[in-house]
LOVO-972289 format. One record per residue (C-alpha): residue number from 1; residue in one letter; chain; x, y, z. Coordinates in Angstrom, 2 decimals, always signed. Layout:
N
vexse nunu->NUM	tilo->A	titor->A	X->X	Y->Y	Z->Z $
...
This chain:
199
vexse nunu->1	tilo->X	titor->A	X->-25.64	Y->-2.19	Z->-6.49 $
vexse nunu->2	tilo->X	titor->A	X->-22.59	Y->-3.87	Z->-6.77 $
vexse nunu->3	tilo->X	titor->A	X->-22.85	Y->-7.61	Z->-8.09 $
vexse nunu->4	tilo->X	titor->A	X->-20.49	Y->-10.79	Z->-7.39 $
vexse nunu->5	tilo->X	titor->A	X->-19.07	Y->-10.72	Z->-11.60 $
vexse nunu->6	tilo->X	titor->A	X->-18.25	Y->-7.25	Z->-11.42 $
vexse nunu->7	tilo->X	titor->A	X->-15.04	Y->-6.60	Z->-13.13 $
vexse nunu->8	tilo->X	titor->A	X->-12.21	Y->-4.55	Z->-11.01 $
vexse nunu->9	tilo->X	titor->A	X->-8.96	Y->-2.55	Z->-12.31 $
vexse nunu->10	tilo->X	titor->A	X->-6.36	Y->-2.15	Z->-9.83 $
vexse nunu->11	tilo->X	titor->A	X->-4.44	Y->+0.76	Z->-10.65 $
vexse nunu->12	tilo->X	titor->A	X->-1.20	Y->-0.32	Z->-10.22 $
vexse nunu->13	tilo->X	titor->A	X->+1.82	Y->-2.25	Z->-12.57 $
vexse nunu->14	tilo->X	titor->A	X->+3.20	Y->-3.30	Z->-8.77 $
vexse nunu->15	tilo->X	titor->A	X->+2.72	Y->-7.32	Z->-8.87 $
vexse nunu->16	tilo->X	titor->A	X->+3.03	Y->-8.35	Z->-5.64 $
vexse nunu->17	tilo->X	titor->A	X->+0.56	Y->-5.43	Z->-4.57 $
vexse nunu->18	tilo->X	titor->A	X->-1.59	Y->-6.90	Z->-7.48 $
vexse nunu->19	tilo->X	titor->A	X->-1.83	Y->-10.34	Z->-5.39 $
vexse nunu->20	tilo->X	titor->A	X->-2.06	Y->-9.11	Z->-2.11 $
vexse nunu->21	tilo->X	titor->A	X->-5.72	Y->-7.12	Z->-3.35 $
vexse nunu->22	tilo->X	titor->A	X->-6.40	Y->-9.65	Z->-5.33 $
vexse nunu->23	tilo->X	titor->A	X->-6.09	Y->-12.40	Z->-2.41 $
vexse nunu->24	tilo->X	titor->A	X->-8.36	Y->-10.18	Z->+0.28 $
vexse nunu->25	tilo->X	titor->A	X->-11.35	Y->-9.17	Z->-2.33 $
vexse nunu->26	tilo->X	titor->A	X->-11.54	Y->-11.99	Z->-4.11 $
vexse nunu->27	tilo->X	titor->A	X->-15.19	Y->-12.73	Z->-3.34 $
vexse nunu->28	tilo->X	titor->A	X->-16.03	Y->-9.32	Z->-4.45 $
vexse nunu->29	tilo->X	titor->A	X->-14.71	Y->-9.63	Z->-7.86 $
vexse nunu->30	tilo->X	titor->A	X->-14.13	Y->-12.37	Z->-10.07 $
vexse nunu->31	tilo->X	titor->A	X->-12.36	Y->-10.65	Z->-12.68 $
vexse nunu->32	tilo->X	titor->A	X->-9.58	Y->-8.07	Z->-11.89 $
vexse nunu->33	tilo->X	titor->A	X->-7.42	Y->-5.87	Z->-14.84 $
vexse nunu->34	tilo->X	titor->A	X->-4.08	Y->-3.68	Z->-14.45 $
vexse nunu->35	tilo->X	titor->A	X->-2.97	Y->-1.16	Z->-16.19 $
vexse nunu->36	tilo->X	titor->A	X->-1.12	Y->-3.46	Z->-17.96 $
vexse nunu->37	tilo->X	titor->A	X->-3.94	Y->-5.02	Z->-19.35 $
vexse nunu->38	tilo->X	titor->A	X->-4.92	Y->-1.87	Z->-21.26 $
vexse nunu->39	tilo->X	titor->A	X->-0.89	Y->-0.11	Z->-21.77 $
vexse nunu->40	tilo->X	titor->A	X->-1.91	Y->+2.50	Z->-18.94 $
vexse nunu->41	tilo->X	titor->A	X->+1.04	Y->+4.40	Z->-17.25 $
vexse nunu->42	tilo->X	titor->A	X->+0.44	Y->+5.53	Z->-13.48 $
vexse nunu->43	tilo->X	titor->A	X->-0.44	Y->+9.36	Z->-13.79 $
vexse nunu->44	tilo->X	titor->A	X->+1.80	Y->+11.51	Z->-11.48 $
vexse nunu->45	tilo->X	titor->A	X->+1.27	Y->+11.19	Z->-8.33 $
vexse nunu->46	tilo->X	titor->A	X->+1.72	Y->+14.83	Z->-7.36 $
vexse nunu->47	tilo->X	titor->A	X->-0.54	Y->+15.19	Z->-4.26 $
vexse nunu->48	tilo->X	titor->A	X->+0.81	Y->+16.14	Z->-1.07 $
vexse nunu->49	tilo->X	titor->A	X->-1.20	Y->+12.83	Z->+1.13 $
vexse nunu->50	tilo->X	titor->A	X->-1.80	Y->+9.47	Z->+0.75 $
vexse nunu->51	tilo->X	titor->A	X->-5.48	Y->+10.06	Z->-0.32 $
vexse nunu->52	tilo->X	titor->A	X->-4.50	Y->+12.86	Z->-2.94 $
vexse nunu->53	tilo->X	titor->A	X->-2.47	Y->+10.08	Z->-4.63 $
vexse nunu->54	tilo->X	titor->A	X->-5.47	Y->+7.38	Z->-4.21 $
vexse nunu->55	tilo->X	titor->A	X->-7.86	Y->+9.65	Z->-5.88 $
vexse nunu->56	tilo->X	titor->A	X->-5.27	Y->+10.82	Z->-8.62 $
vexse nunu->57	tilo->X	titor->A	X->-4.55	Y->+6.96	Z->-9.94 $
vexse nunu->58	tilo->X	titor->A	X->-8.01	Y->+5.64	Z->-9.39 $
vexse nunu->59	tilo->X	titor->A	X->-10.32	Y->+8.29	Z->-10.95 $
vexse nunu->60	tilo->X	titor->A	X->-7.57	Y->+8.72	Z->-14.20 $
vexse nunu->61	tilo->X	titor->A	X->-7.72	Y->+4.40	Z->-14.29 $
vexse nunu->62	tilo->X	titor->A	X->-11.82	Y->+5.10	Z->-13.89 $
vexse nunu->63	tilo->X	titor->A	X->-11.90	Y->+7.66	Z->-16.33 $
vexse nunu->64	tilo->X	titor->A	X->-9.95	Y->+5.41	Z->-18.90 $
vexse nunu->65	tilo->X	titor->A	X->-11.71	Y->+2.43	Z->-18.73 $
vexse nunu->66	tilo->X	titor->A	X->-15.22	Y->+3.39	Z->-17.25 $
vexse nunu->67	tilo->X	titor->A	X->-14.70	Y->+0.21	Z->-15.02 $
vexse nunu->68	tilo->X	titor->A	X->-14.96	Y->+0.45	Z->-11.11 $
vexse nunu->69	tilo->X	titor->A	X->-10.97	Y->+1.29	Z->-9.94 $
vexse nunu->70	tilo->X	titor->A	X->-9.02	Y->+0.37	Z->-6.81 $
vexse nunu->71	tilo->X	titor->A	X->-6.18	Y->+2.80	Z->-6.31 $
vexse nunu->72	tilo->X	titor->A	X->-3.73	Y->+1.94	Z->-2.92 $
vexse nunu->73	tilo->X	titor->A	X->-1.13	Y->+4.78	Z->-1.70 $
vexse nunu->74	tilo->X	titor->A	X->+0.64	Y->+3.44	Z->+0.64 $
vexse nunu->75	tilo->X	titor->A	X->+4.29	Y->+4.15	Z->+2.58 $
vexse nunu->76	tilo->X	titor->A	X->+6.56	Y->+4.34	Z->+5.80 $
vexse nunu->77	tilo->X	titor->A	X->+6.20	Y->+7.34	Z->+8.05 $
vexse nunu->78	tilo->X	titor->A	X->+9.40	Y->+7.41	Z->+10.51 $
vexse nunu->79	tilo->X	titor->A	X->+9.08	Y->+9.37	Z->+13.43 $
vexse nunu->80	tilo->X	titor->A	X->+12.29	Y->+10.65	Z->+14.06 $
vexse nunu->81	tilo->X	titor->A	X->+12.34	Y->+11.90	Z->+10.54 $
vexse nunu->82	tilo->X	titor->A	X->+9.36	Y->+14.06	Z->+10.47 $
vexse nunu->83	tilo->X	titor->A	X->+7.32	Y->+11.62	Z->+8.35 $
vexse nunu->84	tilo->X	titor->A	X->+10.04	Y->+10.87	Z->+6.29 $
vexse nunu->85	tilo->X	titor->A	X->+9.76	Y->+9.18	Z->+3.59 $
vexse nunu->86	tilo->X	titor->A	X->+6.02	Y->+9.61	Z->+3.55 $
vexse nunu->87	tilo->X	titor->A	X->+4.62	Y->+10.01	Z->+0.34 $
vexse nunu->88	tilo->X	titor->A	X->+7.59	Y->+9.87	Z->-1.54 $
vexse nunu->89	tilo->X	titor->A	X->+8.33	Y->+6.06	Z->+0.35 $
vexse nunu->90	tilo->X	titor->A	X->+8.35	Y->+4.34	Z->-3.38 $
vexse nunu->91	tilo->X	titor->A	X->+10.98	Y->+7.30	Z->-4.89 $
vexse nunu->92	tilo->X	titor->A	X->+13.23	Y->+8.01	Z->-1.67 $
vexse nunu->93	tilo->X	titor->A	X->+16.19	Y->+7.57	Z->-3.18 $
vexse nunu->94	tilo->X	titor->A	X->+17.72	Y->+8.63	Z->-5.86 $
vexse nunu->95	tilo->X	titor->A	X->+17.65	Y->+5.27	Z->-7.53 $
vexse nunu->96	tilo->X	titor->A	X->+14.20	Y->+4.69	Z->-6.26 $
vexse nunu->97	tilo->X	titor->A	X->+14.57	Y->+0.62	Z->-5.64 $
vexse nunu->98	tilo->X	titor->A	X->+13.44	Y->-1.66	Z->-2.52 $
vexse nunu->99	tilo->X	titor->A	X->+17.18	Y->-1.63	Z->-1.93 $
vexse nunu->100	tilo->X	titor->A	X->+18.33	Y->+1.74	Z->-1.85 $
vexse nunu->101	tilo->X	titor->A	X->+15.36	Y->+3.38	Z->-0.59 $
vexse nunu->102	tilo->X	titor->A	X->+15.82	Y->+1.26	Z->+3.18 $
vexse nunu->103	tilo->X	titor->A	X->+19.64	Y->+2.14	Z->+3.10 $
vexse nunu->104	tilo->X	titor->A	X->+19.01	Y->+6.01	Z->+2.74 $
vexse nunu->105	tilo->X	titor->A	X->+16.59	Y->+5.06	Z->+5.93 $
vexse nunu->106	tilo->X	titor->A	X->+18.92	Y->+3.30	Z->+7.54 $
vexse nunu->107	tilo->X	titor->A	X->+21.73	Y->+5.35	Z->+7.14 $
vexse nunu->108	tilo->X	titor->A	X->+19.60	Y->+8.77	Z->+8.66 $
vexse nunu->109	tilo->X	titor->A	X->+18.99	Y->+6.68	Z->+11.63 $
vexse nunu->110	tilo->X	titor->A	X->+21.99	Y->+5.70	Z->+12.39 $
vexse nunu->111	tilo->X	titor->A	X->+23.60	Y->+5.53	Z->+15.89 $
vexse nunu->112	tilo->X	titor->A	X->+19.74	Y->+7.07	Z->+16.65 $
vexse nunu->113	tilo->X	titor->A	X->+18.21	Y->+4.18	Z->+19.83 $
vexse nunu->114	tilo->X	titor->A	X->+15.75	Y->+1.61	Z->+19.69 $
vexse nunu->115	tilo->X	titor->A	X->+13.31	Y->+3.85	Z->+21.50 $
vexse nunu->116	tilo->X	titor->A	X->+13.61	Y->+7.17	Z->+18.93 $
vexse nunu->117	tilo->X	titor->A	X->+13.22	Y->+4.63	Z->+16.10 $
vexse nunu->118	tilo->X	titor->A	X->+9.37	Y->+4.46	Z->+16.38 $
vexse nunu->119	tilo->X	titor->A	X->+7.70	Y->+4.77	Z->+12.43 $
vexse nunu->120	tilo->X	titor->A	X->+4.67	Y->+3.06	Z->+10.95 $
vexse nunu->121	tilo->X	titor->A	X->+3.16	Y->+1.46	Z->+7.75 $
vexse nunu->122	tilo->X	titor->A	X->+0.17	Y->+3.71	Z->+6.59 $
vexse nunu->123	tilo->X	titor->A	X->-1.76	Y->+2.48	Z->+3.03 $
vexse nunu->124	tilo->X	titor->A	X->-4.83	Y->+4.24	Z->+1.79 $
vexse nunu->125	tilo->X	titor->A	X->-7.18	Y->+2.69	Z->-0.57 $
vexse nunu->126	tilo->X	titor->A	X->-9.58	Y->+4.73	Z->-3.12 $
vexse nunu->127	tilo->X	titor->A	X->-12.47	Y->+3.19	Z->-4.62 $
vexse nunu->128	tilo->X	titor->A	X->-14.00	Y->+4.76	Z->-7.65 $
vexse nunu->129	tilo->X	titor->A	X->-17.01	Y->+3.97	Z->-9.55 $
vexse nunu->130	tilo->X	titor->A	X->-18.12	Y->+5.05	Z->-12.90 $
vexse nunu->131	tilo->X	titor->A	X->-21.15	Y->+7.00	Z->-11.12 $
vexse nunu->132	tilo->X	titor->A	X->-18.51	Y->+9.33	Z->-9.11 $
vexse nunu->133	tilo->X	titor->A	X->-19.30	Y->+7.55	Z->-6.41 $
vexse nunu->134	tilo->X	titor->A	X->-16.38	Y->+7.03	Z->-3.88 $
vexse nunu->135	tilo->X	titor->A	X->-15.05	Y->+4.98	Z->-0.79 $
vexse nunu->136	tilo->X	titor->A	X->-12.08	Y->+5.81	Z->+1.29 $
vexse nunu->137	tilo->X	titor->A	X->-10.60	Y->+3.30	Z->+3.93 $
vexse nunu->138	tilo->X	titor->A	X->-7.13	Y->+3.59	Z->+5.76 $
vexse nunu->139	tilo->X	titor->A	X->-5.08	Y->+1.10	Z->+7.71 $
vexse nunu->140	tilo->X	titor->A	X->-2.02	Y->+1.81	Z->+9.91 $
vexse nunu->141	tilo->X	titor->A	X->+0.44	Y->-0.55	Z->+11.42 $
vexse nunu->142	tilo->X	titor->A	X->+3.11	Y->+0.66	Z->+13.87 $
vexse nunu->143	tilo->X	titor->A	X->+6.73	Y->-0.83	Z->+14.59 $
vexse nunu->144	tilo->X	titor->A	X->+10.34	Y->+0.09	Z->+14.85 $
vexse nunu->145	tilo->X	titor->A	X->+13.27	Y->+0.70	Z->+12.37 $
vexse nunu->146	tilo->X	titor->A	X->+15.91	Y->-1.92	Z->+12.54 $
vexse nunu->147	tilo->X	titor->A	X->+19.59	Y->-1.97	Z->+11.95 $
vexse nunu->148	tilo->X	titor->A	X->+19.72	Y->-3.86	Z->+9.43 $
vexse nunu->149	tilo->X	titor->A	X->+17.45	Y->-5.78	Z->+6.81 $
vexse nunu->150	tilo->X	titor->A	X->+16.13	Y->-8.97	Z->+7.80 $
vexse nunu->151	tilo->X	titor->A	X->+13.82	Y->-11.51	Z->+6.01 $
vexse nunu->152	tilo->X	titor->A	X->+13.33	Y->-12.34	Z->+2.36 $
vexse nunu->153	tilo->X	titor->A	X->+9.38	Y->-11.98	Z->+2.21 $
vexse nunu->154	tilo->X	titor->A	X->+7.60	Y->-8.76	Z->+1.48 $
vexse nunu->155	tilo->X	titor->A	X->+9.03	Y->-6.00	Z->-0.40 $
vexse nunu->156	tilo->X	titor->A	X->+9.51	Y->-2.11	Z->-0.07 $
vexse nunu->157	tilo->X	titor->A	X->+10.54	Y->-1.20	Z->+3.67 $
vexse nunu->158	tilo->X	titor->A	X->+9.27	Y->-4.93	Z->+5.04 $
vexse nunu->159	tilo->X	titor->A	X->+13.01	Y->-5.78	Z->+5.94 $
vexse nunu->160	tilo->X	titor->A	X->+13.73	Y->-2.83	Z->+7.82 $
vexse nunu->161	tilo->X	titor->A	X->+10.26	Y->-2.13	Z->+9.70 $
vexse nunu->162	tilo->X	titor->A	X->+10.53	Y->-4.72	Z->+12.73 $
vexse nunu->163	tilo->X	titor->A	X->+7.47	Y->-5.53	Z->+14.87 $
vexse nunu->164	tilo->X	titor->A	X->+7.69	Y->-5.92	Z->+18.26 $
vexse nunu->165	tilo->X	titor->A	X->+4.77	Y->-8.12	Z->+18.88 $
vexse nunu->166	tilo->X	titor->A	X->+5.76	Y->-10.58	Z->+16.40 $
vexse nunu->167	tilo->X	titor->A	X->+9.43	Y->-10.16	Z->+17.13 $
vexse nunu->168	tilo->X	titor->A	X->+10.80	Y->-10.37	Z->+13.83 $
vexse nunu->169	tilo->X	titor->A	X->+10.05	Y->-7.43	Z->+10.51 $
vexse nunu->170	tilo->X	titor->A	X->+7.80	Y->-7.73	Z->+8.23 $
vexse nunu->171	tilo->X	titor->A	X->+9.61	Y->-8.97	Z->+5.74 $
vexse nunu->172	tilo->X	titor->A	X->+9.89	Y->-12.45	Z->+8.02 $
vexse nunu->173	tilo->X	titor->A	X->+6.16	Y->-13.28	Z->+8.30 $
vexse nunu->174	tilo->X	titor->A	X->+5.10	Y->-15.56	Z->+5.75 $
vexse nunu->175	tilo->X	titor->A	X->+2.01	Y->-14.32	Z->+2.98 $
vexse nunu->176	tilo->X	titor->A	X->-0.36	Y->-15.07	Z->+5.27 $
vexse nunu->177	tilo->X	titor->A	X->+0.48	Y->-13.81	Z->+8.40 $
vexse nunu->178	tilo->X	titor->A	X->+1.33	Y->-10.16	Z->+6.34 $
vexse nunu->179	tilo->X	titor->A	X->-2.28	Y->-10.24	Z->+4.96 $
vexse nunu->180	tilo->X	titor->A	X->-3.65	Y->-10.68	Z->+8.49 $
vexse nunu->181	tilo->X	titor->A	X->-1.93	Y->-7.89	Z->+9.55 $
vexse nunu->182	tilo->X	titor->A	X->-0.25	Y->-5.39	Z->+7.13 $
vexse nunu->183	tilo->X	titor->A	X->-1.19	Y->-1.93	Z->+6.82 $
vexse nunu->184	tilo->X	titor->A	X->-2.78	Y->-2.79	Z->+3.10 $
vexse nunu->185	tilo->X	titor->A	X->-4.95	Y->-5.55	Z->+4.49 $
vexse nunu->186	tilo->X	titor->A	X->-6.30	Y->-2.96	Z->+7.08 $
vexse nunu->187	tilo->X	titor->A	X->-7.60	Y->-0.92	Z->+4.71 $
vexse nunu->188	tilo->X	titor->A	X->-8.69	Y->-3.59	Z->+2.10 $
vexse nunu->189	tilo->X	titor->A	X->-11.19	Y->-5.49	Z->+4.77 $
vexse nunu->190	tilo->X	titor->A	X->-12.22	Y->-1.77	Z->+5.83 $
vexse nunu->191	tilo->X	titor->A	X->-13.26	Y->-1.45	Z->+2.63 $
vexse nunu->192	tilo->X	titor->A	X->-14.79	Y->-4.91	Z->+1.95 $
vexse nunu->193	tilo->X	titor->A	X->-16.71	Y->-4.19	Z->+5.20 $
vexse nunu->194	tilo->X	titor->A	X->-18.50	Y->-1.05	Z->+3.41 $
vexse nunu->195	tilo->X	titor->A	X->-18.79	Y->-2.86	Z->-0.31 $
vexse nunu->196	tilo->X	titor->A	X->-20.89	Y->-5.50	Z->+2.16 $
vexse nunu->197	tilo->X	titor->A	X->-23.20	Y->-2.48	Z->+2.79 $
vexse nunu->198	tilo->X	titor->A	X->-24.02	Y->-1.72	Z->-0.25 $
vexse nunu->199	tilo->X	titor->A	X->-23.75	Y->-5.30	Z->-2.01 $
């Protein structure tokens, strides 16, 4: 059974991804470690989906530590690019920063219309727990490419991925509004909706 003080590593060295878990399952867990917190490196992340790579960083952090591990893969899937980046949205480019990954997006797309520009956010989280036990959840948010960055919230693609129903990217919604709607927040209350089953 899983108990308010249980102690949570999030497998991940990304800080702002750190804060946005931390924020949504806070009354789940009261203390929460990185891989930081015990000089862990993220193993490779050589699976070919999203859940390949959740399993892969959350049952090596579980296997380290014997403490209950949340793993998140998470990226941009553009349309008109096959999937592109997909699951290679954090090492696109060569350089493999915020920056330079959203040019090398930008520039494929360009001179391609609004319509063809169609993509969408897709995170999926892996719970493990020291018994081998296992939860999966996914969440999935849908926009449009823009032509150029805007907004100085976010990070990753937010700049670039523009919502329609919000009319402005991701990158321009402040904290909260992101964690009421972002692909990550999908799948964390998907998964605090089964921990509430078996709490």
């Amino acid at each position: 059974m899983l108990s308010r003080m249980d102690k949570l590593l999030i497998a991940s060295n990304n800080p702002k991804k750190i804060i946005e878990i931390k924020e949504i399952l806070g009354d789940f867990f009261d203390e929460f470690y990185t891989f930081n917190d015990f000089g862990l490196e993220s193993p490779d992340e050589n699976g070919t989906t999203f859940t390949e790579n959740s399993l892969i960083k959350g049952e090596y952090g579980c296997r380290k530590t014997g403490m209950i591990t949340l793993a998140d893969d998470s990226g941009l899937c553009v349309d008109y690019l096959q999937g592109e980046p997909g699951v290679y949205s954090a090492r696109y480019a060569e350089e493999g920063n915020d920056i330079k990954n959203y040019q090398k997006i930008l520039e494929k797309l360009h001179g391609v219309p609004y319509h063809q520009r169609t993509a969408y956010f897709i995170s999926v989280i892996a719970l493990v727990f020291p018994d081998g036990k296992k939860i999966i959840s996914e969440g999935k948010v849908e926009g449009i490419i823009g032509t150029e960055p805007k907004g100085e919230n976010g990070f990753g693609y937010d700049p670039i991925f523009y919502l329609p129903q919000y009319q402005c990217t991701m990158a321009e919604l402040s904290k909260e509004e992101k964690n009421k709607i972002s692909h990550r927040s999908m799948a964390l209350k998907k998964l605090k909706e089964q921990l509430e089953g078996i709490k």
